[in-house]
PDB file of N, H, CA, C and O in Angstrom:
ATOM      1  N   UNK A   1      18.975  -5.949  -3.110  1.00  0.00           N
ATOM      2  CA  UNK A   1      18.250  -4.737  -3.477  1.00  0.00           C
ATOM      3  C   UNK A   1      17.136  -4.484  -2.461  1.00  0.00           C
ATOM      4  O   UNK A   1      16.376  -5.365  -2.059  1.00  0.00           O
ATOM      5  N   UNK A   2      17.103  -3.020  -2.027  1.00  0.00           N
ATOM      6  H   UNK A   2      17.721  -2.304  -2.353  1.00  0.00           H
ATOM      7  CA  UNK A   2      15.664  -2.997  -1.278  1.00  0.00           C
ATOM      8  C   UNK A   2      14.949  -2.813  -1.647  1.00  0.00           C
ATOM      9  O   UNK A   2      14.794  -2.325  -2.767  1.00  0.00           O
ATOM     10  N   UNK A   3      13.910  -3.211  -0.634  1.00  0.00           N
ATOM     11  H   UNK A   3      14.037  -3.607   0.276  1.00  0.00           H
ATOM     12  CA  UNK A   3      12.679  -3.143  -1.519  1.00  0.00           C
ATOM     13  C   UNK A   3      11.653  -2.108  -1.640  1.00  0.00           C
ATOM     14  O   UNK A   3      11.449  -1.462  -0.612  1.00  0.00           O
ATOM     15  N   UNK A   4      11.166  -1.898  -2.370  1.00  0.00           N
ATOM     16  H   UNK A   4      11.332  -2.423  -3.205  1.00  0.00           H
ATOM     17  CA  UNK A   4      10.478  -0.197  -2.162  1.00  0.00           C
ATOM     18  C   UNK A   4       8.889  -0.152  -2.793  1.00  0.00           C
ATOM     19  O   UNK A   4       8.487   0.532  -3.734  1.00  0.00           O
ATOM     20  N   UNK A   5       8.382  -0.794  -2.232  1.00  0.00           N
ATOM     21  H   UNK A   5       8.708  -1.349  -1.468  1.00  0.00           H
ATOM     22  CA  UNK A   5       7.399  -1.077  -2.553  1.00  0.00           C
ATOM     23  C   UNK A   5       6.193  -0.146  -1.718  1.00  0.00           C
ATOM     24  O   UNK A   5       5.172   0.422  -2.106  1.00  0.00           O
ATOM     25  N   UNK A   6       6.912  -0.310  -0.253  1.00  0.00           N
ATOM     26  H   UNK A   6       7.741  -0.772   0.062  1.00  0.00           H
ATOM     27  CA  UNK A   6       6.211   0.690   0.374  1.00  0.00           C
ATOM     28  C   UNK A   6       6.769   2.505  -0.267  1.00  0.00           C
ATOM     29  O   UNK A   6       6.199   3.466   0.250  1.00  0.00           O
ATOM     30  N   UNK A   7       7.391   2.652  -0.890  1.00  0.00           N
ATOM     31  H   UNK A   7       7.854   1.871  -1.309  1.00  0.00           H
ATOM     32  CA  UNK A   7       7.617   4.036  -0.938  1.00  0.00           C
ATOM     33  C   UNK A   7       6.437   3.951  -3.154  1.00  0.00           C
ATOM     34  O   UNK A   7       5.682   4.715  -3.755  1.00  0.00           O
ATOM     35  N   UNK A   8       6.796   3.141  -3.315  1.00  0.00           N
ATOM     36  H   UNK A   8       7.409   2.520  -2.826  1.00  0.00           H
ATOM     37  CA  UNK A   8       5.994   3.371  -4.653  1.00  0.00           C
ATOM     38  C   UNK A   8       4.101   3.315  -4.190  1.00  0.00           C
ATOM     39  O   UNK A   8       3.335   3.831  -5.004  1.00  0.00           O
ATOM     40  N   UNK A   9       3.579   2.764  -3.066  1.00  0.00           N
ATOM     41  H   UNK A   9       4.201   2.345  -2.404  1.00  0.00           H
ATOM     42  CA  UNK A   9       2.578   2.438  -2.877  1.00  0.00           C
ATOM     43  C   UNK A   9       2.285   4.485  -2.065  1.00  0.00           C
ATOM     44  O   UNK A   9       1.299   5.203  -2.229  1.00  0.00           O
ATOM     45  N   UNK A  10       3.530   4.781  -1.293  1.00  0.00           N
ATOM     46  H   UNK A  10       4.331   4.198  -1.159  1.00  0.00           H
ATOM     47  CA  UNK A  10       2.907   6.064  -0.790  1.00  0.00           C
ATOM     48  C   UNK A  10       3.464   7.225  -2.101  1.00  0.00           C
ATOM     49  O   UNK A  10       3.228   8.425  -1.957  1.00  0.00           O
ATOM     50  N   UNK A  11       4.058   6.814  -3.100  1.00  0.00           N
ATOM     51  H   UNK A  11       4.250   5.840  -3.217  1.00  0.00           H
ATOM     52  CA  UNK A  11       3.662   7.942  -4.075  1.00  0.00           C
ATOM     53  C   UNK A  11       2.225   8.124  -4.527  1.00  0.00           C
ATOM     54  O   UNK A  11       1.505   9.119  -4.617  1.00  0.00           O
ATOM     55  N   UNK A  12       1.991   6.444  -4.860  1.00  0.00           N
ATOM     56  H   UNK A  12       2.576   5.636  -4.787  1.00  0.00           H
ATOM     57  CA  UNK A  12       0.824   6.577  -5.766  1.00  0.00           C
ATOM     58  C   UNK A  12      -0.645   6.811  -4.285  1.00  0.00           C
ATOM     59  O   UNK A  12      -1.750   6.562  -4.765  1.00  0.00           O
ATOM     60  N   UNK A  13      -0.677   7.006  -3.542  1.00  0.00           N
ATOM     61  H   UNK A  13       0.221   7.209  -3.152  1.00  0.00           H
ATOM     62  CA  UNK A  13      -1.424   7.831  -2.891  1.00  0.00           C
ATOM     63  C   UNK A  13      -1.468   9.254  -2.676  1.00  0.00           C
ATOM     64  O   UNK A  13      -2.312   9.897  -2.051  1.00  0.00           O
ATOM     65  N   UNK A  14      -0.320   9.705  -3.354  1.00  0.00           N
ATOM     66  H   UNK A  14       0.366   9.184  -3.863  1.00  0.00           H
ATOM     67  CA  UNK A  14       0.027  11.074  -2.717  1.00  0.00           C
ATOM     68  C   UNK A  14      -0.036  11.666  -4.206  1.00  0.00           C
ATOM     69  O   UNK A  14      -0.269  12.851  -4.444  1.00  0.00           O
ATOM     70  N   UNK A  15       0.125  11.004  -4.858  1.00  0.00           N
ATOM     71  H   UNK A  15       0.315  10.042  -4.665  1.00  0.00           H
ATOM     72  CA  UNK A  15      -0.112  11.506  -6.926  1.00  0.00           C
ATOM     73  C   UNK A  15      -1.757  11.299  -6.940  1.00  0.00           C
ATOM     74  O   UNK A  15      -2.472  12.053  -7.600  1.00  0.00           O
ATOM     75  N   UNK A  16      -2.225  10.339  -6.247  1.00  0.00           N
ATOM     76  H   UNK A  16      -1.644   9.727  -5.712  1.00  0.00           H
ATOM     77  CA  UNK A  16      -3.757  10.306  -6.519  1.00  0.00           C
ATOM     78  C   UNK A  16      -4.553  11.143  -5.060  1.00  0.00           C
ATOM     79  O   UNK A  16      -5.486  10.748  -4.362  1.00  0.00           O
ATOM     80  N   UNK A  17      -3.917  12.139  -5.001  1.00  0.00           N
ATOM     81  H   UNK A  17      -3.159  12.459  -5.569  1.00  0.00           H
ATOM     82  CA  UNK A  17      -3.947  12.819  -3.715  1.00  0.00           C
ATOM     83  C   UNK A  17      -5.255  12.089  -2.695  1.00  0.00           C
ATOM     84  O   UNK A  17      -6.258  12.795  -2.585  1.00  0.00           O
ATOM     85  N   UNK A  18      -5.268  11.019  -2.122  1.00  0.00           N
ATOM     86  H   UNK A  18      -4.454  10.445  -2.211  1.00  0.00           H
ATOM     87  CA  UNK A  18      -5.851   9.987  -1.656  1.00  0.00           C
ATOM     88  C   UNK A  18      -5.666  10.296  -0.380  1.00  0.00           C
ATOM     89  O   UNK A  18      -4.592  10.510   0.182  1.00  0.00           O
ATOM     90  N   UNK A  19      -7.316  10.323   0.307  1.00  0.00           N
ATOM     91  H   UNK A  19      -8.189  10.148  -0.149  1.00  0.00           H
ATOM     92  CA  UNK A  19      -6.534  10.286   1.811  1.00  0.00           C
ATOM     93  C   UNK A  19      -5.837   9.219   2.488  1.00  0.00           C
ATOM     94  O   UNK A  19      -5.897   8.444   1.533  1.00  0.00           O
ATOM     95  N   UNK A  20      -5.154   8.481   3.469  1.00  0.00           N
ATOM     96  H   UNK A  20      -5.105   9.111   4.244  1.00  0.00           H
ATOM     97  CA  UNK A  20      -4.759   7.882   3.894  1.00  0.00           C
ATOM     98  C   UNK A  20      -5.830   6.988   4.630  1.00  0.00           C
ATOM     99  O   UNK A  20      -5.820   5.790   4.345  1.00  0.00           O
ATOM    100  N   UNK A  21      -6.861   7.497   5.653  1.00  0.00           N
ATOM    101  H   UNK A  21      -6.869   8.470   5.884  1.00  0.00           H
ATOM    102  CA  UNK A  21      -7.531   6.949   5.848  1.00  0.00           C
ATOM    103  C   UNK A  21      -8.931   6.181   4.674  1.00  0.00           C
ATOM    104  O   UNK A  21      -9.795   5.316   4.819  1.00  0.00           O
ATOM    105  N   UNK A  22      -8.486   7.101   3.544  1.00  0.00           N
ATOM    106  H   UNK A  22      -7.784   7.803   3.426  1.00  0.00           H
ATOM    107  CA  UNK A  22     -10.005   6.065   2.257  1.00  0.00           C
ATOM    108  C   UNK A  22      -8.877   4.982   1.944  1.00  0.00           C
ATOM    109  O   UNK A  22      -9.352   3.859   1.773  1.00  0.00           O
ATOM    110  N   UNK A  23      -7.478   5.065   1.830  1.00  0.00           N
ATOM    111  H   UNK A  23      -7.092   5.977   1.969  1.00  0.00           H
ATOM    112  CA  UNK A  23      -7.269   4.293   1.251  1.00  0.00           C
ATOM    113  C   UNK A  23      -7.336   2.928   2.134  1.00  0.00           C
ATOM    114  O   UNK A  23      -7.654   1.862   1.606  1.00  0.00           O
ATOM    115  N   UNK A  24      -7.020   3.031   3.492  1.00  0.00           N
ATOM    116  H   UNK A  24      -6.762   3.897   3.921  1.00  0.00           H
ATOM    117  CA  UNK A  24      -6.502   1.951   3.767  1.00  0.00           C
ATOM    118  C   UNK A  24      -8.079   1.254   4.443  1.00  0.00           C
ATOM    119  O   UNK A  24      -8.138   0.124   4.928  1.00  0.00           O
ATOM    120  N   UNK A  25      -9.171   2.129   4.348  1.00  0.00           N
ATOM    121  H   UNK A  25      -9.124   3.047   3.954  1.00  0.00           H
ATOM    122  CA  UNK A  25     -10.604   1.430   4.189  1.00  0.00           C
ATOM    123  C   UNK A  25     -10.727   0.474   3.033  1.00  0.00           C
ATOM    124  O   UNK A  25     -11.198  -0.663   3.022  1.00  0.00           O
ATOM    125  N   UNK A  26     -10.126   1.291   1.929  1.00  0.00           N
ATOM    126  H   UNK A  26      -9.744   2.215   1.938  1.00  0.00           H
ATOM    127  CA  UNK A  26     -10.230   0.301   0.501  1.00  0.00           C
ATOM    128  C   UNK A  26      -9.598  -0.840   0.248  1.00  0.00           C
ATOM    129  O   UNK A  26      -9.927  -1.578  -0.681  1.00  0.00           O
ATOM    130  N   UNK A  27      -8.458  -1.127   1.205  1.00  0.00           N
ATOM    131  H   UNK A  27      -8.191  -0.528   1.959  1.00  0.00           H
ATOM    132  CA  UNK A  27      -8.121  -2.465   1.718  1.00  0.00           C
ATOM    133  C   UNK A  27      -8.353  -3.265   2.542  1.00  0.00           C
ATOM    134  O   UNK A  27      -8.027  -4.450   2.614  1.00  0.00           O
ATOM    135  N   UNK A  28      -9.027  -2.531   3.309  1.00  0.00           N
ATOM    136  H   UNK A  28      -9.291  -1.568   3.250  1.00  0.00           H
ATOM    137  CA  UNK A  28     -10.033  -3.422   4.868  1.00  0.00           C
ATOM    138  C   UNK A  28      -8.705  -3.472   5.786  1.00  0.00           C
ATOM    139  O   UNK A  28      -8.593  -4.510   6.438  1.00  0.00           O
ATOM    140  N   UNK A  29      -7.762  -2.586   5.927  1.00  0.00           N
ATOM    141  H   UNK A  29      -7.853  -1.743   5.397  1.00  0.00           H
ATOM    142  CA  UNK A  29      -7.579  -2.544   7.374  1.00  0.00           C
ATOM    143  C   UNK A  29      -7.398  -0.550   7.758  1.00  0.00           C
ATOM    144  O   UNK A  29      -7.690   0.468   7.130  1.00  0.00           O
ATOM    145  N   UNK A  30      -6.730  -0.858   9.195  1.00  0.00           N
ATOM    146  H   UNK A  30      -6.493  -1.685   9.705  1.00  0.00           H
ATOM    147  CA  UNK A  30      -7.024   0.357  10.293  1.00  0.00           C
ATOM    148  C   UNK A  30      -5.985   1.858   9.073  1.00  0.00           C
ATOM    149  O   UNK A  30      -5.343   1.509   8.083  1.00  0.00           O
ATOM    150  N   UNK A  31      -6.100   3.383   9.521  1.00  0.00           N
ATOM    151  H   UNK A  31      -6.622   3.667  10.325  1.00  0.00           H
ATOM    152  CA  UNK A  31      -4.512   3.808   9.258  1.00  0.00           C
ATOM    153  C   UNK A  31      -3.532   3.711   9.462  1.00  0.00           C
ATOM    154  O   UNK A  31      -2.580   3.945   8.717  1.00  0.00           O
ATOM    155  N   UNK A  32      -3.539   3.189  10.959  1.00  0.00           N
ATOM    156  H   UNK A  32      -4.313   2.999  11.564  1.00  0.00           H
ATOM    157  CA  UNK A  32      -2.055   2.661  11.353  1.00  0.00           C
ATOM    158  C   UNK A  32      -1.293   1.462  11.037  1.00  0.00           C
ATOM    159  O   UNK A  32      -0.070   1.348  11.113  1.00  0.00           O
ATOM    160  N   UNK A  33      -2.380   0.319  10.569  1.00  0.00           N
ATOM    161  H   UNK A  33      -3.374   0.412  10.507  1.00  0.00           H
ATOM    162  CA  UNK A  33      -1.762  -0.252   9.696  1.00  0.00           C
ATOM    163  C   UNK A  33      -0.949  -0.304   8.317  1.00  0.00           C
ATOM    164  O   UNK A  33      -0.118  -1.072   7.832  1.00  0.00           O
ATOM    165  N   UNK A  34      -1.534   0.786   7.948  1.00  0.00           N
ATOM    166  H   UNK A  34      -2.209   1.410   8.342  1.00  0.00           H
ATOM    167  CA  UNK A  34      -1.166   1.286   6.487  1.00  0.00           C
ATOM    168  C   UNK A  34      -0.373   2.201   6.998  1.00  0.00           C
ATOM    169  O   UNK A  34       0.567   2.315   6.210  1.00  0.00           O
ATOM    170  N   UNK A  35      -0.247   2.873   7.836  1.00  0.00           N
ATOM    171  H   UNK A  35      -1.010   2.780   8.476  1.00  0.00           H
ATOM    172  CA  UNK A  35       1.464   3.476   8.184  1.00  0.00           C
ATOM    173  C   UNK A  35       2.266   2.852   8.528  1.00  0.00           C
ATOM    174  O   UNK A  35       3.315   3.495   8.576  1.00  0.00           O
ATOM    175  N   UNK A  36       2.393   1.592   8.902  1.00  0.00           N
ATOM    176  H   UNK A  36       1.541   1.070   8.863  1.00  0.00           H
ATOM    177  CA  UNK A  36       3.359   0.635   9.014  1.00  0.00           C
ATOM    178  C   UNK A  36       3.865   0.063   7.710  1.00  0.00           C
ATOM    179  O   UNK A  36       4.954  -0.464   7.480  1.00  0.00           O
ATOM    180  N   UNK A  37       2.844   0.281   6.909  1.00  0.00           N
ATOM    181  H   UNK A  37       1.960   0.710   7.096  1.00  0.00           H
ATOM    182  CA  UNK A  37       3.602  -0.691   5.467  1.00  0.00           C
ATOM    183  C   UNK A  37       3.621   1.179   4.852  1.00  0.00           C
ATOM    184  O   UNK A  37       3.208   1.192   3.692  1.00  0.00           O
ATOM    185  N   UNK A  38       3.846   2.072   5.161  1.00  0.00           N
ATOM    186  H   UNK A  38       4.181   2.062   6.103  1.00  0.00           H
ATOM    187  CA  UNK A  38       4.125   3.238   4.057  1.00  0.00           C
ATOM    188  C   UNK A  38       5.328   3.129   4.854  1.00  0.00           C
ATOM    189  O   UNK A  38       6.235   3.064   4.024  1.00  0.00           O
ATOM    190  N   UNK A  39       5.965   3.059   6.334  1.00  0.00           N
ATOM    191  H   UNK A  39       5.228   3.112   7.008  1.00  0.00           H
ATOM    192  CA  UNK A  39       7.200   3.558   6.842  1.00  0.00           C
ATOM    193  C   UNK A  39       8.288   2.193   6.310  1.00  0.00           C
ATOM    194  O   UNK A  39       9.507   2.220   6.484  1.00  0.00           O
ATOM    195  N   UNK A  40       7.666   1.241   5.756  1.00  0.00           N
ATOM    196  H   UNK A  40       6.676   1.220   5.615  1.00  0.00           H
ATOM    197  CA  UNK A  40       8.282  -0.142   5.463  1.00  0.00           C
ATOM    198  C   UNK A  40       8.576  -0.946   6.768  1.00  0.00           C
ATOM    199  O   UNK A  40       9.278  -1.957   6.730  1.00  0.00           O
ATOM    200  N   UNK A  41       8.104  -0.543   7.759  1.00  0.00           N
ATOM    201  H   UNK A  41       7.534   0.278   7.791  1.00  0.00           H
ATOM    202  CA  UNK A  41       8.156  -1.548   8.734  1.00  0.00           C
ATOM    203  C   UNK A  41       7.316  -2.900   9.074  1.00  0.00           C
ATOM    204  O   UNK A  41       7.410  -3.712   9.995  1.00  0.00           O
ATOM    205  N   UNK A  42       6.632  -2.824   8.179  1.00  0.00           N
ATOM    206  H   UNK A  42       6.555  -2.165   7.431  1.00  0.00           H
ATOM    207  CA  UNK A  42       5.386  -4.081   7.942  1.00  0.00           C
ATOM    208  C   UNK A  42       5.264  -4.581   6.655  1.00  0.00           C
ATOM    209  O   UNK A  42       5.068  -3.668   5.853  1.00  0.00           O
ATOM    210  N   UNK A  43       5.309  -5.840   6.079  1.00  0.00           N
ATOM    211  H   UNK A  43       5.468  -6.582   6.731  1.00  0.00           H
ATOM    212  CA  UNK A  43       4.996  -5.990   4.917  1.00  0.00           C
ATOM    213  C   UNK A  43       3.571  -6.511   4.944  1.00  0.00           C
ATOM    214  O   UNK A  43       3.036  -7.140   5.857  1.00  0.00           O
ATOM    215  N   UNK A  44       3.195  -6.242   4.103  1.00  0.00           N
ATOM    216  H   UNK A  44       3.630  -5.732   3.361  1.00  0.00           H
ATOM    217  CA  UNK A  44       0.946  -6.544   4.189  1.00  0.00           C
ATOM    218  C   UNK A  44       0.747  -8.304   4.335  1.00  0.00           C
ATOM    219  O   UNK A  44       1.453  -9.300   4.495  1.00  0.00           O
ATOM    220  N   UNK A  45      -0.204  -8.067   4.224  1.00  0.00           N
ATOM    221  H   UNK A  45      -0.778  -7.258   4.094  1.00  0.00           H
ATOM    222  CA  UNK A  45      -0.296 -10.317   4.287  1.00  0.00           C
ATOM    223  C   UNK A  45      -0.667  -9.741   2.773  1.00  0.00           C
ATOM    224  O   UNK A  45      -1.044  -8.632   2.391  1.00  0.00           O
ATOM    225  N   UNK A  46      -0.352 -11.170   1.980  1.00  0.00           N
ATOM    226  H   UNK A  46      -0.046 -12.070   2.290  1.00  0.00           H
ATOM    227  CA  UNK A  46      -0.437 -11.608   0.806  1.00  0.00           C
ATOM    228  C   UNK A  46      -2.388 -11.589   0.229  1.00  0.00           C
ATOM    229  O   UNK A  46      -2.852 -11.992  -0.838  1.00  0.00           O
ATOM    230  N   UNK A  47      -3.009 -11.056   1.247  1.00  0.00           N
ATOM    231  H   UNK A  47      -2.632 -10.729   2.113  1.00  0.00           H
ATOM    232  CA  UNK A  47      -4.630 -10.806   0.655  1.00  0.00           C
ATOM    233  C   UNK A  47      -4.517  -9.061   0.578  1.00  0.00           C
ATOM    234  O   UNK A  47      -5.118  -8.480  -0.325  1.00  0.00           O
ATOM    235  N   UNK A  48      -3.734  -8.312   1.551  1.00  0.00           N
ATOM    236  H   UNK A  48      -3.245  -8.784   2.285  1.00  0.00           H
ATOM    237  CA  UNK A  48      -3.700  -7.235   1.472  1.00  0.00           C
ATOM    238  C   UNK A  48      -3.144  -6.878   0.161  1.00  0.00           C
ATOM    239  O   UNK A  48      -3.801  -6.371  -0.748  1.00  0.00           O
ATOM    240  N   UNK A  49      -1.876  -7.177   0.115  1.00  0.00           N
ATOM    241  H   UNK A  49      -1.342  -7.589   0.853  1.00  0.00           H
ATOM    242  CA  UNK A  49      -1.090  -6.744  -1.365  1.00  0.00           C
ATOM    243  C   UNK A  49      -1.733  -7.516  -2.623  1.00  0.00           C
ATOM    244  O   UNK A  49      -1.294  -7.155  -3.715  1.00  0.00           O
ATOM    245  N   UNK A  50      -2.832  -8.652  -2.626  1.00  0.00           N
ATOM    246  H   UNK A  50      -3.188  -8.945  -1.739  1.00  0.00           H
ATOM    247  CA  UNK A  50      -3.200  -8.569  -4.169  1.00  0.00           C
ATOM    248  C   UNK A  50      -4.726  -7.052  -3.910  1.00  0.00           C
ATOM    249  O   UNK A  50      -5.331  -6.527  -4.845  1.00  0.00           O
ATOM    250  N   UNK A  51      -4.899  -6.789  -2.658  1.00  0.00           N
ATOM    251  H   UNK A  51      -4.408  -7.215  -1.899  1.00  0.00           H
ATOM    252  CA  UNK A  51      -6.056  -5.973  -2.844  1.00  0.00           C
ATOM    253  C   UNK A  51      -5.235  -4.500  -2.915  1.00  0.00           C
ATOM    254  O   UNK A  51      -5.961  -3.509  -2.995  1.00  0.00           O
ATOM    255  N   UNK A  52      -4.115  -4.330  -2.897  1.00  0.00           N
ATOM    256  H   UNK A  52      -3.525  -5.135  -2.833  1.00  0.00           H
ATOM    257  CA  UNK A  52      -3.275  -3.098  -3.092  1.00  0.00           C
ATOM    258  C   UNK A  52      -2.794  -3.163  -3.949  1.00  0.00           C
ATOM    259  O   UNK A  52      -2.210  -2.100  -4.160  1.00  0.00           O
ATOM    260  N   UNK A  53      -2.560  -4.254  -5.136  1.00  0.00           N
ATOM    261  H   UNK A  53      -3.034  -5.118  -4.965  1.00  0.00           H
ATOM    262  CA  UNK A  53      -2.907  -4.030  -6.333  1.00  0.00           C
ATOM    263  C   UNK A  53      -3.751  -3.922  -7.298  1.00  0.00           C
ATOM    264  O   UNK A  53      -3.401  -3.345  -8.328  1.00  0.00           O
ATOM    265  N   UNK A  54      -5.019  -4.448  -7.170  1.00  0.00           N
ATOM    266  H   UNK A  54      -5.303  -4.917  -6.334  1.00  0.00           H
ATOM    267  CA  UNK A  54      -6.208  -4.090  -7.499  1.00  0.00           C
ATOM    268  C   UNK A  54      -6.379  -2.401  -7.745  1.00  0.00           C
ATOM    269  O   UNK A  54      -6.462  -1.717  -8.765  1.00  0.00           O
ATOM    270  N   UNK A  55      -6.386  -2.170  -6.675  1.00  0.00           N
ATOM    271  H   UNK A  55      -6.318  -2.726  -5.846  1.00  0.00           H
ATOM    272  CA  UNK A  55      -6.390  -0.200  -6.229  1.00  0.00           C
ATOM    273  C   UNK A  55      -5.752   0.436  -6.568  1.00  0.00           C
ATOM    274  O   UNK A  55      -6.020   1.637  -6.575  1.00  0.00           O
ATOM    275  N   UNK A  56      -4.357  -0.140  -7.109  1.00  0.00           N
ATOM    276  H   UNK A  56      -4.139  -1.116  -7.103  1.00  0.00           H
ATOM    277  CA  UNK A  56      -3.683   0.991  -7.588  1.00  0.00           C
ATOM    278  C   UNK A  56      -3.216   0.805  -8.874  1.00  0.00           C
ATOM    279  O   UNK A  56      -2.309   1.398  -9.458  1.00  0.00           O
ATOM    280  N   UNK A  57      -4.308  -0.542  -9.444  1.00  0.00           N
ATOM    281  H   UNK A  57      -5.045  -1.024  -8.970  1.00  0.00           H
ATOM    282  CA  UNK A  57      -4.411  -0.534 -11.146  1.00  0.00           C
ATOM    283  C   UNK A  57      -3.157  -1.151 -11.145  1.00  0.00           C
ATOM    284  O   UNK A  57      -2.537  -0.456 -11.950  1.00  0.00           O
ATOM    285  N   UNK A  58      -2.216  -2.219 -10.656  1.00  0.00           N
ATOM    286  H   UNK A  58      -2.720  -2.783 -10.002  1.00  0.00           H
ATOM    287  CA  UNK A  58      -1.218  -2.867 -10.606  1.00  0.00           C
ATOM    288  C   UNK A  58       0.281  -1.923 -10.810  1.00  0.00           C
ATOM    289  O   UNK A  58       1.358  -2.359 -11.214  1.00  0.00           O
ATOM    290  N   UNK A  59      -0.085  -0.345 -10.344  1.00  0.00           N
ATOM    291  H   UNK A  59      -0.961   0.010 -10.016  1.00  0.00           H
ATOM    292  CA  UNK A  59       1.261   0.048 -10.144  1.00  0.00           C
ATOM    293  C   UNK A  59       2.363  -0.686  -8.815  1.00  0.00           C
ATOM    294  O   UNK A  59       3.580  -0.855  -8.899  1.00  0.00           O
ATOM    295  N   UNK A  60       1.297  -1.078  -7.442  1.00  0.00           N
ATOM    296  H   UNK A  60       0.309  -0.942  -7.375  1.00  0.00           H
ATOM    297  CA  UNK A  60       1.978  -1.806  -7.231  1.00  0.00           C
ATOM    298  C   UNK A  60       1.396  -3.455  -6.608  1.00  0.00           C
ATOM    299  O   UNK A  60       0.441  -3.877  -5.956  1.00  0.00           O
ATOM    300  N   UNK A  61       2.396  -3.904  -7.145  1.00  0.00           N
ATOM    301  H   UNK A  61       3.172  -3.561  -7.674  1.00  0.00           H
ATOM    302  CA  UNK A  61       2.186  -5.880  -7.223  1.00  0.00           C
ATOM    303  C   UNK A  61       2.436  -6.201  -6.480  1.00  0.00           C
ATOM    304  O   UNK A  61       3.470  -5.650  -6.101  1.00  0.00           O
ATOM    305  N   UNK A  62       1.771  -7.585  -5.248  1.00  0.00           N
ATOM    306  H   UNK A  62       0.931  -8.032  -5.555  1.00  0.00           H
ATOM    307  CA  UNK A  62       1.868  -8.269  -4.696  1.00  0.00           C
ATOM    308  C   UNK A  62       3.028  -9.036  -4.728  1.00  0.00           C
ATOM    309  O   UNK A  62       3.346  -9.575  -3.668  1.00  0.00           O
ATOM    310  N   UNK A  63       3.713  -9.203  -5.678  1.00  0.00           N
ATOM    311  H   UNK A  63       3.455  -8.766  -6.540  1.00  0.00           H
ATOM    312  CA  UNK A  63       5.390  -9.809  -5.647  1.00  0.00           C
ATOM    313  C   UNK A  63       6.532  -8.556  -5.489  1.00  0.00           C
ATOM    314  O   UNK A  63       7.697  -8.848  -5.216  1.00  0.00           O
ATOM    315  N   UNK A  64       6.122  -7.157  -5.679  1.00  0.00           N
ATOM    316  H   UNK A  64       5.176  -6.920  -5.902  1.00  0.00           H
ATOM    317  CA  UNK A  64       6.969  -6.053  -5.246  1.00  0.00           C
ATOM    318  C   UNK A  64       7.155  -5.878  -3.526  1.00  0.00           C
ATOM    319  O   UNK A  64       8.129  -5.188  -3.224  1.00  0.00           O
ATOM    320  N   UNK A  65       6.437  -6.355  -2.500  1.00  0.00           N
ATOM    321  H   UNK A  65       5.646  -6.915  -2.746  1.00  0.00           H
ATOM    322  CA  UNK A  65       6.823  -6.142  -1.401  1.00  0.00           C
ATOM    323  C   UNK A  65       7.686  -7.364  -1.169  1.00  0.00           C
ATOM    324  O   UNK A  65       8.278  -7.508  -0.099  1.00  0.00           O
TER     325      UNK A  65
END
């Protein structure tokens, strides 16, 4: 199964009409980092994704990427 973790993480920015650049301040890294894990070409390190669940109220979980 793939995994879609990056596409549930860029709904719930785009439902919480969020800019791209607050969000990926609210995780402590760059935008282009966070366009690498929205295109799924990057998966986050394991401090990023429990702090990208934090933020998005555990829509998405650190065991979903």
């Amino acid at each position: 199964m793939e995994n879609a973790a990056h596409i549930a993480l860029a709904d719930h920015i785009r439902a919480r009409r969020i800019k791209k650049q607050d969000f990926a301040r609210l995780v402590g890294v760059r935008s282009e980092q966070l366009s690498r894990w929205l295109a799924g070409n990057v998966k986050p390190e394991r401090s990023a994704r429990i702090l990208i669940s934090i933020v998005t109220d555990g829509a998405v979980k650190p065991e979903d990427w």
